[in-house]
C-alpha positions as CSV (number, residue, x, y, z in Angstrom):
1,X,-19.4,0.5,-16.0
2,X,-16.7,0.5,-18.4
3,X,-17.9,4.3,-19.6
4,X,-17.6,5.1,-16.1
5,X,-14.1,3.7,-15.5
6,X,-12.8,5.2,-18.6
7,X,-14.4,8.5,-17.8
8,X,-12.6,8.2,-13.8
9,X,-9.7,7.2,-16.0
10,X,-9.7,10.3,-17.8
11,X,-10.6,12.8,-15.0
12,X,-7.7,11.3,-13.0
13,X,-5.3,11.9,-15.2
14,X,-6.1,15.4,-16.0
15,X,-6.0,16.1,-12.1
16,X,-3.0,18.1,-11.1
17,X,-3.3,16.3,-7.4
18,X,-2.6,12.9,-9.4
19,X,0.6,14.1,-10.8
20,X,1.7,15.2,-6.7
21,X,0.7,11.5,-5.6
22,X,2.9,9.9,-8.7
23,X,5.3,12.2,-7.6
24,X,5.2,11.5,-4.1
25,X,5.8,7.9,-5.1
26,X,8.3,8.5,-7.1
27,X,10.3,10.8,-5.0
28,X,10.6,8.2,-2.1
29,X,11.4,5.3,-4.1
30,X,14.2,7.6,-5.6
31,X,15.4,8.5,-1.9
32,X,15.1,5.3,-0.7
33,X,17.2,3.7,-3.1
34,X,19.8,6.6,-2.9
35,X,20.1,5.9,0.6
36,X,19.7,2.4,0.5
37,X,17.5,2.6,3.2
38,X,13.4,1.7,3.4
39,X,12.4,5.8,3.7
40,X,9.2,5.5,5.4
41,X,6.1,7.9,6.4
42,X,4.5,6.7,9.6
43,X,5.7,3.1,11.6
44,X,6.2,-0.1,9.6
45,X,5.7,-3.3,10.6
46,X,9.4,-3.9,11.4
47,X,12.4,-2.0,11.6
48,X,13.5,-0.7,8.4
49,X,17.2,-1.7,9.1
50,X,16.5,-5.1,10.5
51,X,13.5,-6.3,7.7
52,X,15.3,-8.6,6.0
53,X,17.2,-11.6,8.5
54,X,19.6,-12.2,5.4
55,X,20.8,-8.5,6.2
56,X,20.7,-9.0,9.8
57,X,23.1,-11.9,9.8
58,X,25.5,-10.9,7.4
59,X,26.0,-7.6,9.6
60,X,26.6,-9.9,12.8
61,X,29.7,-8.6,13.2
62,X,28.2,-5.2,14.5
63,X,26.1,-4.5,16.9
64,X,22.6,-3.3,16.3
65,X,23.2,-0.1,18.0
66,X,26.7,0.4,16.0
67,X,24.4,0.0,12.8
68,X,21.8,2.5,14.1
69,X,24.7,4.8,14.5
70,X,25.5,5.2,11.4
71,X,25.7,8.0,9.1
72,X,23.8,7.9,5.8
73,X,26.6,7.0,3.9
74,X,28.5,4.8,6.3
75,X,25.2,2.8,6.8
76,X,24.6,2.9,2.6
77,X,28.5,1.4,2.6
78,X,27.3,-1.3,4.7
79,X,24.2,-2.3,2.8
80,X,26.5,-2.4,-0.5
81,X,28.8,-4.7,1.1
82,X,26.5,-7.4,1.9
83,X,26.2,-9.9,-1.0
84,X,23.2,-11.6,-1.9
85,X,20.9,-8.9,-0.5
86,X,18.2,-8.2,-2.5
87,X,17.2,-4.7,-1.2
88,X,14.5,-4.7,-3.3
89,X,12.3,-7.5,-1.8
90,X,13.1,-5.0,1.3
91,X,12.0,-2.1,0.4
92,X,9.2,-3.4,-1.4
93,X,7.9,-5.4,2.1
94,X,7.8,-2.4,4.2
95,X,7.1,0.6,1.9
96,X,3.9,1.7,4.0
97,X,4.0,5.0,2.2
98,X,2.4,2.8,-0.7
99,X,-1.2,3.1,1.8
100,X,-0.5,7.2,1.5
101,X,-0.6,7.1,-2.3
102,X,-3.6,5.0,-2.3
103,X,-5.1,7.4,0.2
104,X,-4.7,10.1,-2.0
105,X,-6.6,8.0,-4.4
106,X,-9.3,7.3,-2.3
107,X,-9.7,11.3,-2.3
108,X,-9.8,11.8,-6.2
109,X,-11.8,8.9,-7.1
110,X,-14.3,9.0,-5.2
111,X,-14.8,11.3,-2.2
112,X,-13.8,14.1,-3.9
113,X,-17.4,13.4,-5.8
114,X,-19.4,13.6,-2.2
115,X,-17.3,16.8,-1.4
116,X,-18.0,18.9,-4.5
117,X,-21.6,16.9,-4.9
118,X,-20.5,15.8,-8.4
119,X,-22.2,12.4,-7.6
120,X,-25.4,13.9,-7.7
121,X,-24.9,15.3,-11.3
122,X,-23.7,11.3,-12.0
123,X,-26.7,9.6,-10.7
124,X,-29.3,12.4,-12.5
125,X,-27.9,11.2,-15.7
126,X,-29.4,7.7,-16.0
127,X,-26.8,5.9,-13.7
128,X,-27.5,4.0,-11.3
129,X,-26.7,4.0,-8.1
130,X,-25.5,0.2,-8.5
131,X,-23.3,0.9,-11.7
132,X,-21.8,3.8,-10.0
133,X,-20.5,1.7,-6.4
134,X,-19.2,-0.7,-8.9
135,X,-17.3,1.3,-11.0
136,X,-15.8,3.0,-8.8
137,X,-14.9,-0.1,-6.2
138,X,-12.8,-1.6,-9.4
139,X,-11.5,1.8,-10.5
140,X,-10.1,2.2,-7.2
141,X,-8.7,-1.1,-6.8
142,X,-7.1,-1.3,-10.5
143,X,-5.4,2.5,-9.3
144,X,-4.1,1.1,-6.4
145,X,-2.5,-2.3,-7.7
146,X,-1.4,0.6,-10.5
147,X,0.5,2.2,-7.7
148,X,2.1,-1.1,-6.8
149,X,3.5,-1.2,-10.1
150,X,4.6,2.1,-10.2
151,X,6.7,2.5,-6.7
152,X,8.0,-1.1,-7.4
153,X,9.2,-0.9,-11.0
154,X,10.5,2.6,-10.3
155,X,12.6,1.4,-7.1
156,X,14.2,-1.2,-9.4
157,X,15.3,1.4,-11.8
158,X,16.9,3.7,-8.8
159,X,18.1,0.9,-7.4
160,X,20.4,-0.2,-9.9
161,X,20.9,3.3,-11.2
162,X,22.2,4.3,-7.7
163,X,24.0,1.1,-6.4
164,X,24.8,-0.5,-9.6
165,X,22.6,-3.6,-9.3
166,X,24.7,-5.1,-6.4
167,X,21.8,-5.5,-3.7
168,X,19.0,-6.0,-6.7
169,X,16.7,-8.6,-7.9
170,X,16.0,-9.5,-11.5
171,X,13.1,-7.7,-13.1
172,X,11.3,-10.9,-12.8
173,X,11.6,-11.8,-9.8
174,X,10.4,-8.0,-8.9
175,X,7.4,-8.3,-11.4
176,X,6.4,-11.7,-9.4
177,X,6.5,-9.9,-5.9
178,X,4.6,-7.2,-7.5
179,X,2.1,-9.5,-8.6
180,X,2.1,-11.7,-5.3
181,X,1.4,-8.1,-3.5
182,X,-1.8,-7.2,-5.3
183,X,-4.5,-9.0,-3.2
184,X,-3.2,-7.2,-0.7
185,X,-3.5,-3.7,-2.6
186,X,-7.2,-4.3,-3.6
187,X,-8.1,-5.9,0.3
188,X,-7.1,-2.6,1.4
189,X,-8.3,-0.3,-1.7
190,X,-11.8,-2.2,-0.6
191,X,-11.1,-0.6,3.0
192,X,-10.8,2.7,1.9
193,X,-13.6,2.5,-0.9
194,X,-15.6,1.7,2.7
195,X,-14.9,4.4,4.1
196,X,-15.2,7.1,1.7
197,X,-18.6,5.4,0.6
198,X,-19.7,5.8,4.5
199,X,-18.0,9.3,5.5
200,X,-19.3,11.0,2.1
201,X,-16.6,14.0,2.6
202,X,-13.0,14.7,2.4
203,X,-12.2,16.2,5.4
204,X,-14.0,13.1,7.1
205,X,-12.3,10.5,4.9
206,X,-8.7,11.9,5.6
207,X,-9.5,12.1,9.4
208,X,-10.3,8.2,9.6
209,X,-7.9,6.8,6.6
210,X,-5.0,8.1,7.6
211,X,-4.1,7.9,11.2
212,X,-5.8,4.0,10.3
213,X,-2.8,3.0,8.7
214,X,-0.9,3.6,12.4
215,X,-3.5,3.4,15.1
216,X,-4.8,0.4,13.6
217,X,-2.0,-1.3,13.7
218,X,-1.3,0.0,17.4
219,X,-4.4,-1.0,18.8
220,X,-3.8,-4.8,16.9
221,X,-0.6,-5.0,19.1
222,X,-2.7,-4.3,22.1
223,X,-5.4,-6.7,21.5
224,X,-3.0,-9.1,20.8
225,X,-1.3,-8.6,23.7
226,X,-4.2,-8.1,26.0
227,X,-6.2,-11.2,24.7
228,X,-3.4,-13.2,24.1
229,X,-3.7,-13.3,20.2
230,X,-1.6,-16.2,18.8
231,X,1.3,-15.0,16.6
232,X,0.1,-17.4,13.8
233,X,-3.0,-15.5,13.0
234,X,-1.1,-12.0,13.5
235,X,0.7,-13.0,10.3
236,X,-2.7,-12.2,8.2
237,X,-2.5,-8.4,9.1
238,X,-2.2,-6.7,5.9
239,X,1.0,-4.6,6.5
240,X,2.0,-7.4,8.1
241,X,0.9,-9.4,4.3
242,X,3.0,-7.1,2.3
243,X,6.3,-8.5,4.2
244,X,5.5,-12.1,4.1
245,X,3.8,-12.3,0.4
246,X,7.6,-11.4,-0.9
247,X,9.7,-13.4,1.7
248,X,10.1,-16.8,0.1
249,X,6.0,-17.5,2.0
250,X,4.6,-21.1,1.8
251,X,1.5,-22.6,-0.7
252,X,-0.4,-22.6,2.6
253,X,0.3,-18.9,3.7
254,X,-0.3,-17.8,0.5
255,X,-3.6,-19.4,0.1
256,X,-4.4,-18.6,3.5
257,X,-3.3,-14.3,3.2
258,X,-5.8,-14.5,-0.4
259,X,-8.7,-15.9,1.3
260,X,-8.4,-13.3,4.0
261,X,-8.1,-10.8,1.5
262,X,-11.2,-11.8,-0.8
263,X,-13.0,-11.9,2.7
264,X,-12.2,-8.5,3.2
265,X,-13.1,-7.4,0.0
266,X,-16.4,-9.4,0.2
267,X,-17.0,-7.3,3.4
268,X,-16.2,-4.0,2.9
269,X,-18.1,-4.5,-0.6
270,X,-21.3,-5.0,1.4
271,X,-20.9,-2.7,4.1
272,X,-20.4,0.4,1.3
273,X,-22.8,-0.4,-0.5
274,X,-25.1,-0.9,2.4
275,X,-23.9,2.6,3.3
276,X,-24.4,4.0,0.0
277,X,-27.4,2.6,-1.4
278,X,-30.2,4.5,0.8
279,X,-27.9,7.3,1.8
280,X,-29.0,11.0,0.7
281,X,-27.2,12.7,-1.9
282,X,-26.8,16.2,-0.9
């Protein structure tokens, strides 16, 4: 397995499409911190001006429709003059553009092997069909909680590049969130290791991953609210997770968001490979 990761390893980084998604990732954390606002593809789970209720008060003395109003740089002033904000635990709560680059992973890791029928190649060359799920279920997740890393660490750098490290947290305290996030990261790398594992092609895998990121959240809301969901187990969503793992959470939220995690990677590790072990390899 470790031949097979390196080998992925290798591949990935050779890929000019890799070098787009770091780029992508890059680019936004960049613009965000520029901007000093969360710059965001798709919905979030909250609104990117009123995430943080440290913000929210300290900007009491406007209304939240005089905030919205705003230009870029009247609404960057604003951010700048609010001490004690640490935009980073902010941006770093609602970046959903985070599920895009790991997406885009999903793609090159592995169903990019079902659309060009590379996998059959793999699995004529005395692999098995067991070493090849696993390999490439902890490839994918070590490239997403990579991608963590990378959108994190770079928005600290921006940030204090562009604002002068006046709405910034330490370095360890962004390295801790980044580390508190990663359960997260591989629950949903085990999603989309699912899915491309079931859909076998591209085309099929983009269609389902990447409207699932909004229209799954969209049709949570309305279960909630049709079956009268309690709030309390709405917290365990995982965009939902990203927030609350860097917001100060409590021992019993944490332990509860990790268990709910390692339940969905215990699922979706079942469920692909159910999928993938007597499928046909075309």
């Amino acid at each position: 397995m470790k031949n097979m990761i390196q080998a992925d390893l290798y591949r990935l980084i050779k890929s000019k499409a890799f070098y787009f998604c770091i780029f992508f990732i890059l680019f936004l954390a960049i613009l965000g911190a520029s901007t000093a606002q969360v710059v965001s593809i798709g919905q979030g789970t909250e609104s990117d001006l009123y995430s943080n209720a440290s913000f929210i008060e300290k900007s009491s003395h406007m209304t939240k429709q005089e905030i919205y109003d705003l230009d870029t740089s009247g609404y960057r002033e604003l951010v700048l003059s609010c001490e004690d904000y640490d935009f980073d635990k902010d941006y770093m709560g609602n970046n959903v553009n985070l599920y895009y680059a790991m997406i885009f992973m999903g793609v090159l890791i592995i169903a990019s092997d079902f659309s060009n029928s590379s996998i059959k190649n793999t699995l004529s060359s005395a692999i098995s069909r067991k070493k090849y799920f696993l390999s490439k279920f902890v490839f994918m997740a070590l490239a997403c909680c990579g991608i963590v890393f990378v959108s994190n660490y770079t928005f600290f750098a921006a940030n204090h590049i562009f604002n002068g490290g006046v709405i910034s947290s330490t370095f360890g305290a962004v390295t801790k969130m980044s580390l508190m996030q990663l359960p997260e990261a591989v629950a949903f790398s085990a999603i989309l290791s699912a899915m491309a594992f079931i859909t076998k092609r591209t085309a099929i895998f983009n269609g389902i991953s990447i409207p699932f990121v909004i229209v799954g959240q969209l049709l949570l809301s309305l279960a909630a609210f049709t079956l009268k969901i309690k709030e309390k187990y709405l917290v365990y969503e995982l965009q939902t997770m990203m927030s609350k793992l860097i917001h100060d959470p409590s021992s019993a939220y944490l332990r509860n968001a990790y268990l709910v995690c390692a339940a969905i990677v215990a699922f979706c590790a079942a469920v692909g490979w159910a999928a993938f072990r007597k499928s046909e390899i075309k």
